[in-house]
Structures are given as C-alpha cells and as structure tokens.
N, CA, C and O atoms as CSV, one atom per row, in Angstrom:
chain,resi,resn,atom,element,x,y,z
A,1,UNK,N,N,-19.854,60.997,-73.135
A,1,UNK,CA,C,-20.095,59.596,-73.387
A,1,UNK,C,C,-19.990,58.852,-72.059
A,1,UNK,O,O,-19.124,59.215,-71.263
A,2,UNK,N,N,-21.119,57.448,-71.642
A,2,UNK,CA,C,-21.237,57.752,-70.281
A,2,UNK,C,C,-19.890,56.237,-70.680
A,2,UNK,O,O,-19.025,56.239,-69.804
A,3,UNK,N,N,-19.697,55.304,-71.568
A,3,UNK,CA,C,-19.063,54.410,-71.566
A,3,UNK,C,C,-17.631,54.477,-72.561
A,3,UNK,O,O,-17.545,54.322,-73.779
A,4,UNK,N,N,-16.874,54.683,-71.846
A,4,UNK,CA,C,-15.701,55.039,-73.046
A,4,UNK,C,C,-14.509,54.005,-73.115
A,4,UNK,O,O,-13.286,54.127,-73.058
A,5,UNK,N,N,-15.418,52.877,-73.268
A,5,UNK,CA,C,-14.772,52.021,-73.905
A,5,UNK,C,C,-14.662,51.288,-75.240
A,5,UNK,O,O,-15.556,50.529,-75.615
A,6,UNK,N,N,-13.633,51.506,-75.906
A,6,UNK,CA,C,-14.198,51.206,-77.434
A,6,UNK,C,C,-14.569,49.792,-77.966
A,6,UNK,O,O,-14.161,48.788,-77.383
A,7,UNK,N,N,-15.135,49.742,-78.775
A,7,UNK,CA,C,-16.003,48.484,-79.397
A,7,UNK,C,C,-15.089,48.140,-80.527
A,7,UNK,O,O,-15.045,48.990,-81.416
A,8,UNK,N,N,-14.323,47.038,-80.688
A,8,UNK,CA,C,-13.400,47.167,-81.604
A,8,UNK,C,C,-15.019,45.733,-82.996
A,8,UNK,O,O,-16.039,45.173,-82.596
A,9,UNK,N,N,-14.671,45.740,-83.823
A,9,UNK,CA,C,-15.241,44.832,-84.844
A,9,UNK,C,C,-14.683,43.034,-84.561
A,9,UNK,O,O,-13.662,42.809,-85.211
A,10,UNK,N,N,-15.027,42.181,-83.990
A,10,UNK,CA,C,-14.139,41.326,-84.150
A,10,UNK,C,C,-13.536,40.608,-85.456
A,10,UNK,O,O,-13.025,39.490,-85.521
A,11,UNK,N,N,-13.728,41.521,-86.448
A,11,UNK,CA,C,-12.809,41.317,-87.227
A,11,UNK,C,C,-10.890,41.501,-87.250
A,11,UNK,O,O,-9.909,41.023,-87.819
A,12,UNK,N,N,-11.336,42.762,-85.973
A,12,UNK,CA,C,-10.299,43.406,-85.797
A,12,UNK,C,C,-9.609,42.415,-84.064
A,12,UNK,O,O,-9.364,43.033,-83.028
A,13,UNK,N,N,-9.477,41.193,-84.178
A,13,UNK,CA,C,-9.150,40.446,-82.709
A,13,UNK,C,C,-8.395,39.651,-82.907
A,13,UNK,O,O,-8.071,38.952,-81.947
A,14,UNK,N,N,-7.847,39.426,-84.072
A,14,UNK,CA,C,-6.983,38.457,-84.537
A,14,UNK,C,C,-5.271,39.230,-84.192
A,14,UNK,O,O,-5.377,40.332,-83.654
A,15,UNK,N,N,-4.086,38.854,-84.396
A,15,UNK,CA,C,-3.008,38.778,-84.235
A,15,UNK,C,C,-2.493,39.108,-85.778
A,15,UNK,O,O,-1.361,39.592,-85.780
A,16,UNK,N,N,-2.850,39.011,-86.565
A,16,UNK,CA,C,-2.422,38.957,-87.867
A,16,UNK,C,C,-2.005,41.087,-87.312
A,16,UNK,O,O,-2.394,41.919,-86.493
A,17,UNK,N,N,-0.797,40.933,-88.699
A,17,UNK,CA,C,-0.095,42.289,-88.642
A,17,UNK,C,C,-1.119,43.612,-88.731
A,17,UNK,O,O,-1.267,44.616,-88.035
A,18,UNK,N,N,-1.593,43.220,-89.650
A,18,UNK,CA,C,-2.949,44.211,-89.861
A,18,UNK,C,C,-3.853,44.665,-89.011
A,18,UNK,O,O,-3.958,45.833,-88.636
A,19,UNK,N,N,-4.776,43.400,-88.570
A,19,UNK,CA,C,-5.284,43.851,-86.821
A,19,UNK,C,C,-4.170,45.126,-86.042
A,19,UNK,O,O,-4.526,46.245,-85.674
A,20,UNK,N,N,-3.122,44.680,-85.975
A,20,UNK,CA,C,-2.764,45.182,-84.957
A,20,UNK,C,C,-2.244,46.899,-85.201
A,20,UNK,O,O,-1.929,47.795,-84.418
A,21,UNK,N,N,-2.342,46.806,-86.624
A,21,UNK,CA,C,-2.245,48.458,-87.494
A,21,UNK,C,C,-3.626,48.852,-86.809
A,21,UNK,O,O,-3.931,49.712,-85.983
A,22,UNK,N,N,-4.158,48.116,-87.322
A,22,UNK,CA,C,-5.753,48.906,-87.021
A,22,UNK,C,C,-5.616,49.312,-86.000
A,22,UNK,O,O,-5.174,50.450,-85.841
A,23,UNK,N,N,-6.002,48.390,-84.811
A,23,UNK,CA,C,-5.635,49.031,-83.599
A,23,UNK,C,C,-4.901,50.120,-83.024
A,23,UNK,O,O,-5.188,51.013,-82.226
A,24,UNK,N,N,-3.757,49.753,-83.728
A,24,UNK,CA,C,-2.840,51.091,-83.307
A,24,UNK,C,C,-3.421,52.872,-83.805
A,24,UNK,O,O,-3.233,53.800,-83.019
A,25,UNK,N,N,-3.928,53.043,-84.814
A,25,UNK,CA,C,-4.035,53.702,-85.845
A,25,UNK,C,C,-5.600,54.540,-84.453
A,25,UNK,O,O,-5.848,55.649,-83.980
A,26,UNK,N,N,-6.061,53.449,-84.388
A,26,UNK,CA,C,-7.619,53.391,-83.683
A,26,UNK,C,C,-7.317,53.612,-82.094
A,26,UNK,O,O,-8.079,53.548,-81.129
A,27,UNK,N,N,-6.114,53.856,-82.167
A,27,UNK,CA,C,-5.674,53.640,-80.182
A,27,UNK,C,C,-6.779,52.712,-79.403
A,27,UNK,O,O,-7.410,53.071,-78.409
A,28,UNK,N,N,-6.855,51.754,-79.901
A,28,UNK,CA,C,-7.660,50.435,-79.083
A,28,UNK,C,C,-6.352,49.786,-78.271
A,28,UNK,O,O,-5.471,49.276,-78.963
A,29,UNK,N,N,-6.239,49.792,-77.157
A,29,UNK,CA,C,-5.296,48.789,-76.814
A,29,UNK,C,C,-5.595,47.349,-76.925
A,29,UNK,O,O,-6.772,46.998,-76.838
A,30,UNK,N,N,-4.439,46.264,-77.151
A,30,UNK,CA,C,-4.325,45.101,-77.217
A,30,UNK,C,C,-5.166,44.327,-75.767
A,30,UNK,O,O,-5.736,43.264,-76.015
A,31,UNK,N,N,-5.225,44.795,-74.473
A,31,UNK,CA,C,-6.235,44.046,-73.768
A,31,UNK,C,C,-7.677,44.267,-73.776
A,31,UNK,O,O,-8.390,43.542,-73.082
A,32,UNK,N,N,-8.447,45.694,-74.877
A,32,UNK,CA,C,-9.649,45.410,-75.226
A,32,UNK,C,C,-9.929,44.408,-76.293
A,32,UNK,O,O,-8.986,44.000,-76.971
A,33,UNK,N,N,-11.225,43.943,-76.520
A,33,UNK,CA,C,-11.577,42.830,-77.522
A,33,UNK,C,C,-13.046,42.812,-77.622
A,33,UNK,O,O,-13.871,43.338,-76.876
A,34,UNK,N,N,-13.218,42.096,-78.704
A,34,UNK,CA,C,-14.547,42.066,-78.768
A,34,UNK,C,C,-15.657,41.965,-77.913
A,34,UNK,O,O,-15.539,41.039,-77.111
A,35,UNK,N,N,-16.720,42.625,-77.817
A,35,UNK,CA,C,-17.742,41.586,-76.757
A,35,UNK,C,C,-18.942,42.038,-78.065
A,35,UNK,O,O,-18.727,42.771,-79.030
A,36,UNK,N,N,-20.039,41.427,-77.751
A,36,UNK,CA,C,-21.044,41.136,-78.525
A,36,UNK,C,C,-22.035,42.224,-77.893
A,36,UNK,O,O,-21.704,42.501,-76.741
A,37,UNK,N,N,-23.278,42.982,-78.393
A,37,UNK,CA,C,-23.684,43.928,-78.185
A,37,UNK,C,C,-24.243,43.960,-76.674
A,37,UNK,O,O,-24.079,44.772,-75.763
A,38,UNK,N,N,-25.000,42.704,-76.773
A,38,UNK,CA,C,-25.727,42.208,-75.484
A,38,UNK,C,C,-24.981,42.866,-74.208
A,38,UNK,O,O,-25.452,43.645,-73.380
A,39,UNK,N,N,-23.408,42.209,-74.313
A,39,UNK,CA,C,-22.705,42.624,-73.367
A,39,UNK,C,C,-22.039,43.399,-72.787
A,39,UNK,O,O,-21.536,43.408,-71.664
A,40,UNK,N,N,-22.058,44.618,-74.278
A,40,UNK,CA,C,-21.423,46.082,-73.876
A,40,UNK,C,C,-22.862,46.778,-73.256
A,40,UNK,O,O,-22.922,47.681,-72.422
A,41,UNK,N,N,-23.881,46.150,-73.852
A,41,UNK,CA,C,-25.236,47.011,-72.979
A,41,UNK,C,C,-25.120,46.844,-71.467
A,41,UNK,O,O,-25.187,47.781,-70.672
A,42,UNK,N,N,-24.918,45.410,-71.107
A,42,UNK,CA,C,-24.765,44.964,-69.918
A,42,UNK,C,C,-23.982,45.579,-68.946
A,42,UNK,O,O,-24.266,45.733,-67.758
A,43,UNK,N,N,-22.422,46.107,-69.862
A,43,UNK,CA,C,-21.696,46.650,-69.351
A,43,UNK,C,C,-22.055,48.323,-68.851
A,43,UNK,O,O,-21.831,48.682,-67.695
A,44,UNK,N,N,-22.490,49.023,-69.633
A,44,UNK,CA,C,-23.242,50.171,-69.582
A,44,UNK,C,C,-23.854,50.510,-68.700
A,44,UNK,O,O,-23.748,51.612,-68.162
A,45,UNK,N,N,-25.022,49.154,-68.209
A,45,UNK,CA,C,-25.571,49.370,-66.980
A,45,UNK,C,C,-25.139,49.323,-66.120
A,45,UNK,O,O,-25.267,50.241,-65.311
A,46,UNK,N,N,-24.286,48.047,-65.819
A,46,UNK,CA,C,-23.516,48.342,-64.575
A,46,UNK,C,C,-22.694,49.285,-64.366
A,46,UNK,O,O,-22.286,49.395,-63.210
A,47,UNK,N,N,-22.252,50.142,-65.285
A,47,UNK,CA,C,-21.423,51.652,-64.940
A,47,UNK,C,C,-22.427,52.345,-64.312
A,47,UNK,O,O,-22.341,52.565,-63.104
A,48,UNK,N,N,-23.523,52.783,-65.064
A,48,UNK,CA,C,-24.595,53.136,-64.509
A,48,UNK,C,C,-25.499,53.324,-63.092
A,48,UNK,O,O,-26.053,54.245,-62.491
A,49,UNK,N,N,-25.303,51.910,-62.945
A,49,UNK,CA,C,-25.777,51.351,-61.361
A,49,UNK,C,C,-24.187,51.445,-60.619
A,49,UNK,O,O,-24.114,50.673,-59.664
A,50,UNK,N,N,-23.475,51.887,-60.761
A,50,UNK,CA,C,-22.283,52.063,-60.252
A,50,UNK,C,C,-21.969,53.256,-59.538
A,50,UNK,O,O,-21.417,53.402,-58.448
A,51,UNK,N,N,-22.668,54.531,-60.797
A,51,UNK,CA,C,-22.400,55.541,-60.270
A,51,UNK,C,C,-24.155,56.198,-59.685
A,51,UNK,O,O,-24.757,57.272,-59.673
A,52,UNK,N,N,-24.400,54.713,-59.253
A,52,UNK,CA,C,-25.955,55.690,-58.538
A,52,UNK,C,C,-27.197,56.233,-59.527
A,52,UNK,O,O,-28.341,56.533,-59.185
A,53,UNK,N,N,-26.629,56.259,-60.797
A,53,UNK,CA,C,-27.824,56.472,-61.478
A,53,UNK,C,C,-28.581,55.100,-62.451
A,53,UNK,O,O,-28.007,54.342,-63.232
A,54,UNK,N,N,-29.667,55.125,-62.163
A,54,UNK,CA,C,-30.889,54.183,-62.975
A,54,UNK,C,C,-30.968,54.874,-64.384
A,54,UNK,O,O,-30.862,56.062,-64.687
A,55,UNK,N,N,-31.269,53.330,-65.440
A,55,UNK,CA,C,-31.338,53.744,-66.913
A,55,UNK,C,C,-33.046,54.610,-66.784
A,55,UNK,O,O,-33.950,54.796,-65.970
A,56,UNK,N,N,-32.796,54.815,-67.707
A,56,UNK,CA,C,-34.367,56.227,-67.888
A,56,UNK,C,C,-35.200,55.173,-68.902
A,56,UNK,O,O,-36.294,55.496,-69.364
C-alpha cells in the first residue's frame, strides 16, 4: 500500500466515548482525522512525487 494512512469516517472525529472505542479497536490514533477524498488523493500524490515516482 503506497499510502498507509488510515481514512477514519468522520463520523468517527468526535470526542464522544464511542469515537474513541472505535478508534482504539481500529488503531487510528487520536492526531489522524478526517480529510475528504479530494485530499487524501492529493495526499497520495505528493507521496508519490516525493519518492520520485509520477502517477501512471
């Protein structure tokens, strides 16, 4: 997996006790959070262009 950062639901970003089961359960740590698709793509690429390789 070239991005291994997890995508939590922002359902799951709230503070309530439950969120934070989830999380735990899901080993998401508390400083990941939501981003919207646009921006994990975004993110992707720039790993990408990071390590020298262009999307195909």
């Amino acid at each position: 997996m070239l991005h291994g950062s997890p995508f939590p639901p922002v359902t799951w970003t709230g503070r309530k006790a439950e969120d934070r089961r989830r999380r735990c359960r899901c080993r998401i740590p508390e400083e990941e959070h939501h981003r919207p698709g646009w921006q994990f793509a975004l993110d992707m690429l720039d790993e990408l262009a990071g390590i020298g390789r262009p999307p195909s």
